[in-house]
C-alpha positions as CSV (number, residue, x, y, z in Angstrom):
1,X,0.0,0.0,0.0
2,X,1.3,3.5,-1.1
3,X,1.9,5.8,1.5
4,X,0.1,9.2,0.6
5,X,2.0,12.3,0.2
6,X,0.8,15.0,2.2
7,X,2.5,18.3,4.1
8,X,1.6,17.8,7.9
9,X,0.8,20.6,10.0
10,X,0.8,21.9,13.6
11,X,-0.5,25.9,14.9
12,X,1.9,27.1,17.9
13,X,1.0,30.2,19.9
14,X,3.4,32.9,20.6
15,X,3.4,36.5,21.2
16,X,3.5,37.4,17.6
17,X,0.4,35.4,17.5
18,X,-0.3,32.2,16.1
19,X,2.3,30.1,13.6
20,X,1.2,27.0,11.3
21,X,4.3,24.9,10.7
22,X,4.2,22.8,7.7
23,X,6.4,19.7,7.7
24,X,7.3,17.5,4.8
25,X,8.7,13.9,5.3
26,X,9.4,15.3,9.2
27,X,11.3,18.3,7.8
28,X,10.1,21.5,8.7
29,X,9.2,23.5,5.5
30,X,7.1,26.4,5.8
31,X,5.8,28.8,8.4
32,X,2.5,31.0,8.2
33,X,1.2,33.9,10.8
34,X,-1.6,32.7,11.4
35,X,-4.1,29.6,12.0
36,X,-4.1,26.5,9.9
37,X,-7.1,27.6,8.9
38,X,-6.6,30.6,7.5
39,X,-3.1,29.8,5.9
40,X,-3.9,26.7,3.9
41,X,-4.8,28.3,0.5
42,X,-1.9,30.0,0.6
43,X,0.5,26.7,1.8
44,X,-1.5,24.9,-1.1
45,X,-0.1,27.4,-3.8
46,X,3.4,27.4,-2.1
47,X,3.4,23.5,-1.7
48,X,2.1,23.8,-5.6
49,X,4.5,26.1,-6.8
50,X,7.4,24.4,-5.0
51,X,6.7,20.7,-6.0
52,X,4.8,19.3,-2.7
53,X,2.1,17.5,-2.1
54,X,-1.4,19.8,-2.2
55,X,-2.3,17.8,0.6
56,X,-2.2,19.2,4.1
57,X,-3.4,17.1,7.0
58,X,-3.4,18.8,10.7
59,X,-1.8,16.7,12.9
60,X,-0.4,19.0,16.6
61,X,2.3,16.0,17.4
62,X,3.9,16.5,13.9
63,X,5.5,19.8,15.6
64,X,6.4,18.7,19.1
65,X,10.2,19.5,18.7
66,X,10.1,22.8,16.3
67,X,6.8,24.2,18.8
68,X,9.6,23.4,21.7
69,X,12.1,24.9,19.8
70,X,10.1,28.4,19.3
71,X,8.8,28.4,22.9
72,X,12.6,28.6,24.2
73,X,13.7,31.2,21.7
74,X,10.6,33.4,22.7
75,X,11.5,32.6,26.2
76,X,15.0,33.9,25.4
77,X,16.6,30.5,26.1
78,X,17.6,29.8,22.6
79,X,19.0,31.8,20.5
80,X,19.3,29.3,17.2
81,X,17.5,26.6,16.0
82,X,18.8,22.8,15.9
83,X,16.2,21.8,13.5
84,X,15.9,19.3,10.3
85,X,15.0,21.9,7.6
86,X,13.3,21.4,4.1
87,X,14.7,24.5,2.2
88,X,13.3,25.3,-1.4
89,X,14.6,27.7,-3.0
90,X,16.9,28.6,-5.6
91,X,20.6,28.7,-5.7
92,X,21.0,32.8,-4.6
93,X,17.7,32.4,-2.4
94,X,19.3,29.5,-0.3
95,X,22.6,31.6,-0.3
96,X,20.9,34.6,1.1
97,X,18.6,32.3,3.8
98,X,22.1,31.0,4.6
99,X,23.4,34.7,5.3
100,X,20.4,35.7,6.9
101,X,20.9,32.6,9.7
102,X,24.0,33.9,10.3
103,X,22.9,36.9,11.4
104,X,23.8,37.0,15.5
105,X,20.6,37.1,17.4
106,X,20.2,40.3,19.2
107,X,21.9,41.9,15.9
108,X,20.9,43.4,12.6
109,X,21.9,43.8,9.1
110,X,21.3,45.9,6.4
111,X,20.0,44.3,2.8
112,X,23.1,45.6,1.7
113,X,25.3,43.7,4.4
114,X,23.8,40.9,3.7
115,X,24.5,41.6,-0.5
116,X,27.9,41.5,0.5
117,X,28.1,38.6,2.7
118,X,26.4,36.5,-0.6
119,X,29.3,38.2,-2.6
120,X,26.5,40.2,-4.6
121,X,26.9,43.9,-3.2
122,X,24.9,45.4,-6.2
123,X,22.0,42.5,-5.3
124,X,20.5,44.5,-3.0
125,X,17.0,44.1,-4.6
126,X,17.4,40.1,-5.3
127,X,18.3,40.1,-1.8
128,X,14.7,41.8,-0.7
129,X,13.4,39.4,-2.7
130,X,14.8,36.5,-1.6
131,X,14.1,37.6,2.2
132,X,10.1,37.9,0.8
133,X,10.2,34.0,-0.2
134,X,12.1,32.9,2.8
135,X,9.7,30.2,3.9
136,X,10.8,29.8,7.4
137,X,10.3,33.3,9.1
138,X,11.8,33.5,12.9
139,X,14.1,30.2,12.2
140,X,15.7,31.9,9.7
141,X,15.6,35.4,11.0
142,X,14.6,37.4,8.0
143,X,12.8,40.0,10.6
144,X,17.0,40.8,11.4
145,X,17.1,42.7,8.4
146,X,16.7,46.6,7.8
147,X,17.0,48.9,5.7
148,X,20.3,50.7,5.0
149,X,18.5,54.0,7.2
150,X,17.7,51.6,10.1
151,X,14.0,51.7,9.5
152,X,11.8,48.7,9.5
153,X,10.8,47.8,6.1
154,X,9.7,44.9,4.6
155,X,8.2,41.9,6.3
156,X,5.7,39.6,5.4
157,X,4.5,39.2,9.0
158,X,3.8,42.7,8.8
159,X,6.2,45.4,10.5
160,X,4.3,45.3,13.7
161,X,5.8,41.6,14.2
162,X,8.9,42.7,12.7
163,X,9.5,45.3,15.9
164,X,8.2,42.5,18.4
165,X,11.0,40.1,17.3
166,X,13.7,42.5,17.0
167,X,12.6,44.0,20.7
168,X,11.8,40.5,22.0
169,X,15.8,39.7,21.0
170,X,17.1,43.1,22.7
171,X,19.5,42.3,25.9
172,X,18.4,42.1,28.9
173,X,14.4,42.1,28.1
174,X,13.0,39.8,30.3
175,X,10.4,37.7,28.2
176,X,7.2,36.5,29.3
177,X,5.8,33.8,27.1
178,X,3.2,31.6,26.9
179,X,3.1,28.8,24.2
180,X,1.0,25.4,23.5
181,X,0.5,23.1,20.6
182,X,-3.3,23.5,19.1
């Protein structure tokens, strides 16, 4: 009997409000803002457009570790994630998500730092883009990034998200945070 091919999902809490992980084959691929619910259509046409299943089946165990994972780095007891990733993407894009998870936590770059750090410096718009397709916001911390005047910009959480994860990484802030599989 064939096994059927399907993305698994799980909706985590956290004070940037709810997260649906999508997993493929146990490997993390995709974060949404917002409930399973209300993020499937748009996980379909991803899953679609990146050659994944169209399926999607909710299933809260299937993000046990990653939900874990999330609830200590809102807690500020993690500052990385140790997780198996499914990254799809191409060439440049991976080479930017790789920059961008470089990125200290607690720290920002410019899109032009991180044009240079690809070896790109004029790439400053591919860069953008790249950030706009990263599939796995907060893991790899694509809210890290500003633009070259320091302002927020940019973010497809939104900017008020944007500013919660770059003050909920500042030193020192003591975090309050409450977090549970749904």
């Amino acid at each position: 009997m064939k096994v059927k091919e399907e993305l698994l999902v799980s909706t985590v809490s956290s004070p940037v409000g709810l997260l649906t992980l999508a997993f493929y084959r146990d490997r993390l691929c995709h974060i949404d803002f917002g409930t399973a619910e209300d993020t499937t259509a748009g996980l379909i046409h991803w899953a679609k457009r990146n050659g994944l299943p169209a399926s999607v089946s909710d299933v809260s165990q299937a993000g046990e570790q990653a939900a874990e994972q999330l609830h200590d780095y809102f807690s500020g007891r993690r500052k990385t994630f140790d997780l198996d990733l499914l990254l799809i993407g191409t060439a440049f894009q991976k080479e930017v998500w790789k920059a961008l998870a470089a990125i200290p936590y607690g720290e920002t770059r410019t899109y032009k730092d991180v044009a240079v750090a690809v070896g790109r410096p004029k790439a400053i718009r591919a860069v953008g883009g790249a950030n706009h397709r990263n599939p796995l916001p907060i893991v790899i911390p694509c809210h890290r990034v500003i633009g070259t005047n320091g302002a927020l910009v940019g973010y497809g959480g939104g900017l008020d998200r944007k500013k919660r994860l770059l003050e909920l990484e500042k030193p020192g802030k003591i975090k309050a945070v409450s977090s549970s599989l749904s």
